[in-house]
N, C-alpha and C positions, 0 to 999 in steps of 0.2 A: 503494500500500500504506500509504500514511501514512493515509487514511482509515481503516480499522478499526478501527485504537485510537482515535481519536476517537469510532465510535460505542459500542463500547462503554463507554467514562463517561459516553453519554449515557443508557444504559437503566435505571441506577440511580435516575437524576437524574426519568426517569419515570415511576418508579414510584412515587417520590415525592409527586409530583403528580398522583396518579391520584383525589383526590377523596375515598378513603376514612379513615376517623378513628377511631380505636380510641379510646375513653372506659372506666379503669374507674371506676365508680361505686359505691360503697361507703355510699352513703346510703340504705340502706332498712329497714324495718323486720323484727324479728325476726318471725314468725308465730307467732300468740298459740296457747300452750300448749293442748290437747284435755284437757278434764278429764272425766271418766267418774266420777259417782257413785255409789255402790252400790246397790241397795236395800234396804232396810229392811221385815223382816216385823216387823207390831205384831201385834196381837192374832190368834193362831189356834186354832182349835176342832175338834172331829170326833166323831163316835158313830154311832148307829143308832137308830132306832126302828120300832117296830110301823107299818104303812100299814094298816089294813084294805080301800082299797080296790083297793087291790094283791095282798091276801092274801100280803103278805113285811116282810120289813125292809127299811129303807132306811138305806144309810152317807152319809153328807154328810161334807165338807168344806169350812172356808173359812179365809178368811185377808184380813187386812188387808196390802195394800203398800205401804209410800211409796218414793219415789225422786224425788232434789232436782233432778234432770234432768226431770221433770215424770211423772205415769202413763202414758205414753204409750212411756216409755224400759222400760217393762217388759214385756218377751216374753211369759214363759212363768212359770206358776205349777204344782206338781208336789208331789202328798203320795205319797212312796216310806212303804211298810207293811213292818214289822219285828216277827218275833217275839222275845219277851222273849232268846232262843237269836243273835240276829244274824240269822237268814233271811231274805231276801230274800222278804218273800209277794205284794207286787202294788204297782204303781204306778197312780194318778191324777189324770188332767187338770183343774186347774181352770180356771175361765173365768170373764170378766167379762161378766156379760149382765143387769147391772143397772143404771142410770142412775149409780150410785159409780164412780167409775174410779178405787177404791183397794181397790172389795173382790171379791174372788176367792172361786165358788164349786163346787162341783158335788155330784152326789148321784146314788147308784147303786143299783137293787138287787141286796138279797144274793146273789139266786139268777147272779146274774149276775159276782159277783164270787169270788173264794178266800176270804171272809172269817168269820166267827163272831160274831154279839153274843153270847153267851155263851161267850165268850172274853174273858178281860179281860189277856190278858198282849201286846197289841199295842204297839210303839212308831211313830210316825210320824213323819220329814222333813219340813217342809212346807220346803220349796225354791224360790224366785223370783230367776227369769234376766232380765238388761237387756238391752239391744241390744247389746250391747258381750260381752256372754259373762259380766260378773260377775254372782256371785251374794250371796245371804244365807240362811240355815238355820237353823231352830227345831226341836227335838224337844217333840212333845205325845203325849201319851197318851187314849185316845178315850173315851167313856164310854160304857161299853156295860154287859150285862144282866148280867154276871158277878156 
């Protein structure tokens, strides 16, 4: 019986020497901050004119984007239409499908949309989203036949 306690202060002693080594290591570096820049609407525009070979009008919109994250960081361009009242009257998609990858356009016609050139009491949002969800907003007023 005098063996037992002997093994037991041996198991301590091997676990000891079981090879493994805990290291903390507190040398590393922090991970460099995620910055997300906004974008920036510059110049944007909107109206309507006569097609004759469409027999309607046509509304266009466009809009300049930049974003210091490159053009690339920018989703989605969107001109939300307002009556002089706050109303909510139609939303549309711009698109880039020009060789500029900073200018945003699109064009509809009237018959196809809620809209009026001889209306002049419209306001528009032109709104551009990044990859990240921010945005930036301009209100323009469109020129039409009023």
């Amino acid at each position: 019986m005098a063996r037992a306690p002997a093994l037991m202060s041996l198991i301590p002693l091997a676990t000891l020497l079981s090879g493994c080594v805990v290291v903390a290591d507190n040398d590393y570096e922090e991970p460099a901050p995620v910055y997300n820049y906004l974008p920036a609407i510059g110049p944007a525009a909107s109206g309507c004119y006569w097609d004759d070979g469409y027999r309607d009008f046509i509304w266009w919109f466009e809009a300049e984007v930049y974003d210091d994250d490159g053009p690339g960081d920018v989703a989605e361009v969107w001109a939300d239409v307002y009556d002089v009242y706050g109303n909510h009257i139609e939303t549309f998609r711009l698109y880039r499908e020009t060789p500029d990858p900073y200018y945003w356009f699109s064009d509809w016609l009237q018959y196809s949309t809620n809209l009026d050139c001889y209306y002049g009491g419209y306001e528009i949002d032109i709104v551009a989203y990044d990859r990240m969800d921010d945005y930036d907003a301009v209100t323009i007023y469109p020129a039409t036949w009023y």
